[in-house]
C-alpha positions as CSV (number, residue, x, y, z in Angstrom):
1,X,0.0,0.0,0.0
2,X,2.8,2.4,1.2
3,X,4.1,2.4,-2.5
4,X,0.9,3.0,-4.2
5,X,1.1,6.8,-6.0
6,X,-2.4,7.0,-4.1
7,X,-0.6,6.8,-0.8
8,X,0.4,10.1,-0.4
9,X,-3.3,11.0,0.0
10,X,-4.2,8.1,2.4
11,X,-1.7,8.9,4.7
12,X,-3.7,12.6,4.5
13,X,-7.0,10.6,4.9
14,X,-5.3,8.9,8.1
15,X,-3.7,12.2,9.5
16,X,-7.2,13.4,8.9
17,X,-8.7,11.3,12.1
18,X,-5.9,12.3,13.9
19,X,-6.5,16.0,13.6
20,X,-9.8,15.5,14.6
21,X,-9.1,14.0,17.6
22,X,-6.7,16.5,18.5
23,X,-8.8,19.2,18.2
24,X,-11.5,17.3,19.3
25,X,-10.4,16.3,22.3
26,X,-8.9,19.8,23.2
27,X,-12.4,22.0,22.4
28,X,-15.1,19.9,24.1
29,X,-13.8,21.5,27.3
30,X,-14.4,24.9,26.4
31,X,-18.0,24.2,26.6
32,X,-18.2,22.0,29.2
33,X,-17.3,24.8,32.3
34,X,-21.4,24.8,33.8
35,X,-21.5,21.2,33.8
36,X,-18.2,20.8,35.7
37,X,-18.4,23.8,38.1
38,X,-21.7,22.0,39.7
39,X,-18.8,19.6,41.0
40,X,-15.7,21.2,40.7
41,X,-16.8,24.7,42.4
42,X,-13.2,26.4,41.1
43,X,-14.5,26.5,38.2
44,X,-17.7,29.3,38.9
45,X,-14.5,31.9,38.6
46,X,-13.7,32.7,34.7
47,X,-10.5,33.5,35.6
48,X,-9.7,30.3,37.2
49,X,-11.3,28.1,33.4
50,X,-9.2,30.8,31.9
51,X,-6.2,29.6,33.8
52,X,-7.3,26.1,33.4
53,X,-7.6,26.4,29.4
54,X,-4.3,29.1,29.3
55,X,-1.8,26.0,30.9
56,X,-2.4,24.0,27.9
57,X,-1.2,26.1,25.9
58,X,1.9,27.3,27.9
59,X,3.0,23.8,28.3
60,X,2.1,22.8,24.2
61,X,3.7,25.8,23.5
62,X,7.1,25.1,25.6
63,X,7.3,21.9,23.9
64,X,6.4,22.6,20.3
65,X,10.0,23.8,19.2
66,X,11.1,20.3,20.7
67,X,8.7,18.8,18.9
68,X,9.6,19.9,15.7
69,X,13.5,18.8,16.3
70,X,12.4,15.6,17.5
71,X,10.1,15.4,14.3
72,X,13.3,16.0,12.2
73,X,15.4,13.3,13.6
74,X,13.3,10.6,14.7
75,X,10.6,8.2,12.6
76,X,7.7,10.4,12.8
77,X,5.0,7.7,12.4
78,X,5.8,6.7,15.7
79,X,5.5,10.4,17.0
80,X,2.3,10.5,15.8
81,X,0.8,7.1,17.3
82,X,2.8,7.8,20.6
83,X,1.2,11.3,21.2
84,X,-2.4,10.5,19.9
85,X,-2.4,7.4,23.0
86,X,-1.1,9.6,25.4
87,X,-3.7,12.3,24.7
88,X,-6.1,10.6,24.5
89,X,-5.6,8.7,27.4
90,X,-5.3,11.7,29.4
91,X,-9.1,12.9,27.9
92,X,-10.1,9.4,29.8
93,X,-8.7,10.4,33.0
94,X,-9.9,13.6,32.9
95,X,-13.2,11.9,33.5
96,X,-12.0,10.8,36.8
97,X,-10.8,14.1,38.1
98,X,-12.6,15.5,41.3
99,X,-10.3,19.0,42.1
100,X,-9.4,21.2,40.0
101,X,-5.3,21.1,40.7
102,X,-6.4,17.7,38.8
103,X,-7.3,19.2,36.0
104,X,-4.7,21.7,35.8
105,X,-2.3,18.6,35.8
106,X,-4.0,17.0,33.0
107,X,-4.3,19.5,30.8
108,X,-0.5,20.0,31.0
109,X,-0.1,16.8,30.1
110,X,-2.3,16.9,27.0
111,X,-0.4,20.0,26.1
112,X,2.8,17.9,26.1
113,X,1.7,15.1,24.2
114,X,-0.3,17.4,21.7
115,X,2.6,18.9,20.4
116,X,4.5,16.4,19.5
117,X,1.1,15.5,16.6
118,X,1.0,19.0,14.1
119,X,5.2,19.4,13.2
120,X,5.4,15.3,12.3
121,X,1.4,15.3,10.4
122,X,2.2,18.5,8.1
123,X,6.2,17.5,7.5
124,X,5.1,14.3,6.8
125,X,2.0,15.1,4.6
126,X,4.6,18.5,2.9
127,X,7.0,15.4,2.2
128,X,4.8,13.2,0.7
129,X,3.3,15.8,-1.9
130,X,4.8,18.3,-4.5
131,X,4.4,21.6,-4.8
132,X,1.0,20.6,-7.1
133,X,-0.8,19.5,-4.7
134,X,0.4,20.6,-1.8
135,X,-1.8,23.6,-0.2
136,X,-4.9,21.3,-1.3
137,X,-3.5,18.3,1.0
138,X,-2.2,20.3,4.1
139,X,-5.6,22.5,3.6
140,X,-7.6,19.0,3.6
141,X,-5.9,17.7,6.7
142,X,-6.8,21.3,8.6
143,X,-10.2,20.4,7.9
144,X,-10.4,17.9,10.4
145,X,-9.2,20.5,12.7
146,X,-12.0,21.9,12.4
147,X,-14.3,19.1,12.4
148,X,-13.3,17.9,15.7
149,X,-13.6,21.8,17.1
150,X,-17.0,21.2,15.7
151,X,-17.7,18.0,17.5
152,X,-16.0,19.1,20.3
153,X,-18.6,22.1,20.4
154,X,-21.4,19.3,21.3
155,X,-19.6,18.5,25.0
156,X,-21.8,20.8,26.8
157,X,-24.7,18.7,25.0
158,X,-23.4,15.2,25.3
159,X,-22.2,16.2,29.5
160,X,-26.4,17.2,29.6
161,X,-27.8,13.9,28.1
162,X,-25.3,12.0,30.5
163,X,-22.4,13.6,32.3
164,X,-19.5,15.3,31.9
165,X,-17.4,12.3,33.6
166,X,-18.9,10.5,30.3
167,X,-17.8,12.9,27.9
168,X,-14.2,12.8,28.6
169,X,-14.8,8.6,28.8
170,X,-16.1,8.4,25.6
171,X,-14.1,10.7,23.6
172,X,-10.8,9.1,24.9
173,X,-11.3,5.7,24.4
174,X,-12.2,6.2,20.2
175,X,-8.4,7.6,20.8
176,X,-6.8,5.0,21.9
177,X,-8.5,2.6,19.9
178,X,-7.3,4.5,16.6
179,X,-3.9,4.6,17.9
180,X,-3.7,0.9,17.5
181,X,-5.2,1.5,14.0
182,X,-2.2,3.7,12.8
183,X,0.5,1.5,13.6
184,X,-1.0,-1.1,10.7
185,X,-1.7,1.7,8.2
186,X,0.5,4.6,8.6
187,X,4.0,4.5,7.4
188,X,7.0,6.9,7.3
189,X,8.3,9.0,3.7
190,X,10.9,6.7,2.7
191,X,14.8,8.6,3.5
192,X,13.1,10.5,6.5
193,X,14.7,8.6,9.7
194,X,17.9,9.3,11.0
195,X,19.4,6.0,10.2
196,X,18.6,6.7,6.6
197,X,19.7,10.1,7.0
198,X,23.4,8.6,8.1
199,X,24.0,6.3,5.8
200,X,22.5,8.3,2.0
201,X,23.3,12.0,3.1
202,X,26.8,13.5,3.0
203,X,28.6,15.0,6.0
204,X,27.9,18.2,4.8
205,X,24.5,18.3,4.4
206,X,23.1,17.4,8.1
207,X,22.4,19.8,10.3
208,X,23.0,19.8,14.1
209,X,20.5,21.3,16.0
210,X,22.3,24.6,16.7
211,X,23.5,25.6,13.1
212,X,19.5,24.9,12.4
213,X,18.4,27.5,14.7
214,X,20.9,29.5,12.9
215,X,19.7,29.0,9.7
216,X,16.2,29.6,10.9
217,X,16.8,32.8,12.7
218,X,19.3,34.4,10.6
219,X,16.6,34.5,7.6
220,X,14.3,37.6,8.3
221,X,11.3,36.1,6.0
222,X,11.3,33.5,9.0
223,X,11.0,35.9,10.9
224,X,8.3,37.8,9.0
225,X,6.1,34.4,8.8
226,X,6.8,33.9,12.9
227,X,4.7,37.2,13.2
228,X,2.6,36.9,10.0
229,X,1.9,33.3,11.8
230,X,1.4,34.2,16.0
231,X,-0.7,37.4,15.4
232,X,-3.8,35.5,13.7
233,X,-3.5,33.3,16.5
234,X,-4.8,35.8,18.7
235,X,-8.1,35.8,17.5
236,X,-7.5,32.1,16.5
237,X,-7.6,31.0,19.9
238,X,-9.8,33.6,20.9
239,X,-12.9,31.7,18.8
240,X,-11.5,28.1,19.9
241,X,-11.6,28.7,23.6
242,X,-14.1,31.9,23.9
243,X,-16.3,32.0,21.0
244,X,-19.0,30.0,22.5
245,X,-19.1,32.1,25.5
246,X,-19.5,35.3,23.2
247,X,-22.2,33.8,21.8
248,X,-24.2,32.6,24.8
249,X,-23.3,36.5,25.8
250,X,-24.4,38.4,23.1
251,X,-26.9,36.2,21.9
252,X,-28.6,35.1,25.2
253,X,-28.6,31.7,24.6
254,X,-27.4,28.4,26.9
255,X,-24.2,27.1,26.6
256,X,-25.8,24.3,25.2
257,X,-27.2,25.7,22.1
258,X,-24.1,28.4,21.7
259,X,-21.4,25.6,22.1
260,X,-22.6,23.7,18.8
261,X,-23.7,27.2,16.9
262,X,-20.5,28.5,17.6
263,X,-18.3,25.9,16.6
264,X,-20.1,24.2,13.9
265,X,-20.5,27.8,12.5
266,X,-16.9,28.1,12.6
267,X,-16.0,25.2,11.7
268,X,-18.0,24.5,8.3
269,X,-16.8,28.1,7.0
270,X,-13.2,26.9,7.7
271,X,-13.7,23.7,6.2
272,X,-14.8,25.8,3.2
273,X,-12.1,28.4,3.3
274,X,-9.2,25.8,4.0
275,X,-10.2,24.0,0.5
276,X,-10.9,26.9,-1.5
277,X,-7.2,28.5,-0.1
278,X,-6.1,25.5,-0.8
279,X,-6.6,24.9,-4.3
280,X,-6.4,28.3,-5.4
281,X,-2.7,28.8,-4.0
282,X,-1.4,25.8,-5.8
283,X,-2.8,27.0,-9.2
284,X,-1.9,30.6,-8.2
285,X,1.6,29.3,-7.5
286,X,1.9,27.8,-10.9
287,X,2.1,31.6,-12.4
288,X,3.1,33.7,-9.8
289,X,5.7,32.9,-7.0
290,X,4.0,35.0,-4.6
291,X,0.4,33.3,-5.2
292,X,0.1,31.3,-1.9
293,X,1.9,34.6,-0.1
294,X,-1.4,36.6,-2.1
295,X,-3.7,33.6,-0.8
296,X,-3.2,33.6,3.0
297,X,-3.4,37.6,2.8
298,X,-7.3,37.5,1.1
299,X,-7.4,35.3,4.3
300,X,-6.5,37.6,6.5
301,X,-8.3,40.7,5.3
302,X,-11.4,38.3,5.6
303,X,-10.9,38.0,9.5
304,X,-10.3,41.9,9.9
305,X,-14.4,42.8,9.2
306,X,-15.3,39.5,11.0
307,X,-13.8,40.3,14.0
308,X,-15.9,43.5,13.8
309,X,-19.3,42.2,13.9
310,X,-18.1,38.9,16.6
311,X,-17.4,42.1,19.0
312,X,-20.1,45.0,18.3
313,X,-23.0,41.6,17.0
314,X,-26.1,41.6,19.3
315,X,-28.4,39.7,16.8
316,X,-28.3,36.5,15.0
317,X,-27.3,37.9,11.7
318,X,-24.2,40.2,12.4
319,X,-23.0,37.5,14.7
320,X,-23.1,34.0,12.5
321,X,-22.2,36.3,9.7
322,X,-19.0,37.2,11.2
323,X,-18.5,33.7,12.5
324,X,-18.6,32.3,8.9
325,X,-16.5,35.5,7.4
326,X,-14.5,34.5,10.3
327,X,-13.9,31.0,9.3
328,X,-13.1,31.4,5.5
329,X,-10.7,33.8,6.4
330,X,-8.5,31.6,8.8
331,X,-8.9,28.4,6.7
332,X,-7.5,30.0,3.8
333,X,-4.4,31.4,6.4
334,X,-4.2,28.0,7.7
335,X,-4.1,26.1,4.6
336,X,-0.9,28.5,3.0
337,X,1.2,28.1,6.5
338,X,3.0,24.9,6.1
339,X,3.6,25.6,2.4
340,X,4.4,29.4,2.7
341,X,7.0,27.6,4.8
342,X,8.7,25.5,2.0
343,X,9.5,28.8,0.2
344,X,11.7,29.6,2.6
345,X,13.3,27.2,4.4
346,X,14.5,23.5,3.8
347,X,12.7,20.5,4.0
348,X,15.0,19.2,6.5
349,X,14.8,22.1,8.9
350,X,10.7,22.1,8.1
351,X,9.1,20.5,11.6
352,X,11.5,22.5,13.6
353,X,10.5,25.9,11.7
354,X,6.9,24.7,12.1
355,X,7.8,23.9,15.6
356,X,9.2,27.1,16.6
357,X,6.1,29.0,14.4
358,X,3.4,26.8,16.6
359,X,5.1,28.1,19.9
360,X,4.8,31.4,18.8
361,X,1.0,31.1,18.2
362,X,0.5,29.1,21.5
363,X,1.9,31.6,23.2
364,X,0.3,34.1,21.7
365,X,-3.1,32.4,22.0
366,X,-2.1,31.6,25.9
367,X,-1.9,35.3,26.7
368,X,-5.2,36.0,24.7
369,X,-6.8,32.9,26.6
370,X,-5.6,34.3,30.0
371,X,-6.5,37.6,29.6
372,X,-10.0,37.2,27.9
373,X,-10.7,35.4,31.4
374,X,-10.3,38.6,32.7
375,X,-12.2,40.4,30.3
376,X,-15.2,38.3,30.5
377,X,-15.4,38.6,34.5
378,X,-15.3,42.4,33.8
379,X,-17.7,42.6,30.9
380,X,-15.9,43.6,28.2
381,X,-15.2,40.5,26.1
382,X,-16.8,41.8,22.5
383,X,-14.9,44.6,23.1
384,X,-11.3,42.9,23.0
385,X,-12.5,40.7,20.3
386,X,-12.5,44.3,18.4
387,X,-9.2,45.5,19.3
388,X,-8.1,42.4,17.9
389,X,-8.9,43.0,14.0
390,X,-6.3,46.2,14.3
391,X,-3.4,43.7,14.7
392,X,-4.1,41.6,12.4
393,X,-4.6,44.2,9.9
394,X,-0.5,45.6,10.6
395,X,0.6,41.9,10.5
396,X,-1.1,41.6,6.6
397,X,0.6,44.8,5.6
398,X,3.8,44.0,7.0
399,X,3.4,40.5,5.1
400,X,2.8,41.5,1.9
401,X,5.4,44.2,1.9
402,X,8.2,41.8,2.9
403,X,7.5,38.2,1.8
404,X,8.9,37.8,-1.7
405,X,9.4,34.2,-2.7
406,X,12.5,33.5,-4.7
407,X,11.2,29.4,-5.4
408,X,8.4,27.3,-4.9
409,X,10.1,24.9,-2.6
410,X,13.4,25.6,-0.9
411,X,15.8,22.4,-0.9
């Protein structure tokens, strides 16, 4: 199977179940805080579920730059099923959790073994396609980032037909089940391990893990796409971990209805903007080097009037609207970010690049997490979704003034 020339796209197909789950897994928390605080009383505080959702990102931020080395060096199959048992294993024992220093503990976990998943999937899936196909794959495989922050929306709605101790029960044993699956069907790009790497590659052309962080940070477009990639994160994480709370706000609706609205909202306008970003930068690129840079910009001037009517939206029409202007936006960003990527820097310093970009975003979406905690407890949450479209507009100016591809994939 592994040398089929329809591979390439199963191993997208698997990776696809995978990102689910990750997201998945992640997001059902987010709308889960009433059912939880009833027995877990920290909770009741926004700052403290604030807290609670900011340590996962701290932690999946801390490790993500590891990750990506680790990705580079080692078989990243095994990455991949290692970190997808561990997390979801975790989402089991969360089920079990009776304090909240629990929680906090588990999270941090999930945040370790989370980050090992998104450097290995996209250098793995970047390795395994050409520069023909490649925004469409990586764009497809997002999409089930977004399909499990859909289903993830209903955990407010599956913790009300039976528990929230269910929830977590449920959603981690699928997990670990298709962990077992991937070790059968999911194989590593031929060349990629580091035993390979020794005996076929010259002296001269491996990199030790100092003169890549070199490399990487001696290039200023890497550091252009480290910016042009944490600011969206802002309001990224933003709508993962507050979106259904601005909607149960501003729309005066339950959790359990603005949980699923939000998200599935969200999530079917990404799906929608991942694909159509996808396959227009890889015909785009075809005639004009700069056509996936051109591509993840549309995206973000698509987020800029979303975040607009998100923050000022009282009514049902300003506020979906800006959801789903929202969504196309980011998929089309998302879907450019790995292949934006292989302009610039090699594909054998790729997952550490990636790495390195995800901590910046975690970070970035840590602080936003953390303070919007804040926010909400004072009442000004649609207001600081506002602020937000103003940074992201500077970031796609900045972007399109210095990004300036010289090939489509940088050996």
């Amino acid at each position: 199977m592994k040398n089929s020339k329809y591979y390439p796209w199963a191993v997208v197909a698997l990776l696809w179940v995978v990102a689910l789950l990750n997201y998945m897994d992640r997001q059902m928390l987010s709308t889960m805080r009433s059912a939880m605080m009833v027995d877990i009383e920290e909770l009741e505080l926004a700052a403290n579920f604030g807290r609670l959702m900011a340590v996962f990102l701290w932690i999946y931020g801390l490790m993500s730059p590891i990750s990506g080395l680790i990705a580079d060096r080692l078989n990243r199959k095994w990455l991949i099923v290692g970190s997808l048992f561990v997390w979801s294993g975790v989402t089991w024992r969360m089920g079990y959790a009776d304090n909240f220093t629990e929680l906090y503990v588990l999270r941090a976990i999930m945040g370790v073994s989370e980050a090992l998943y998104i450097p290995s999937a996209l250098s793995m899936i970047a390795d395994y396609h050409s520069d023909k196909t490649r925004s469409l794959a990586i764009g497809i495989h997002m999409t089930g980032l977004y399909a499990g922050q859909a289903i993830g929306g209903f955990g407010a709605t599956v913790a009300n037909l039976y528990s929230w101790e269910a929830t977590f029960h449920y959603f981690g044993i699928i997990g670990v089940v298709y962990s077992l699956v991937l070790i059968f069907f999911l194989h590593e790009k031929e060349g990629h391990s580091i035993k390979k790497l020794k005996q076929d590659v010259p002296q001269t052309s491996r990199i030790s893990v100092m003169r890549g962080m070199a490399m990487l940070f001696s290039n200023i477009a890497f550091w252009v796409i480290l910016f042009y990639f944490a600011v969206p994160s802002l309001p990224g994480w933003a709508t993962k971990n507050w979106l259904p709370t601005l909607f149960a706000e501003n729309l005066s609706i339950d959790m359990s209805q603005a949980g699923p609205m939000s998200t599935i909202t969200i999530a079917i306008s990404s799906f929608i903007g991942v694909l159509l970003g996808g396959m227009l930068s890889d015909r785009w690129i075809q005639k004009n080097l700069r056509g996936r840079v051109y591509t993840g910009a549309i995206g973000l001037g698509l987020m800029i009037p979303a975040l607009l009517f998100l923050g000022y939206g009282h009514t049902f029409l300003p506020v979906i609207g800006g959801a789903v202007c929202f969504g196309l936006g980011f998929g089309m960003f998302d879907a450019n970010n790995m292949p934006i990527l292989c302009q610039f820097v090699p594909s054998r310093l790729r997952a550490t690049a990636y790495g390195i970009m995800n901590m910046t975003g975690v970070f970035a979406g840590a602080l936003v997490t953390s303070l919007l905690g804040k926010s909400m407890d004072s009442g000004h949450l649609g207001q600081d979704f506002v602020l937000m479209a103003g940074v992201v507009g500077i970031i796609l100016v900045i972007q399109l003034l210095v990004l300036r591809p010289k090939t489509n994939e940088m050996t």
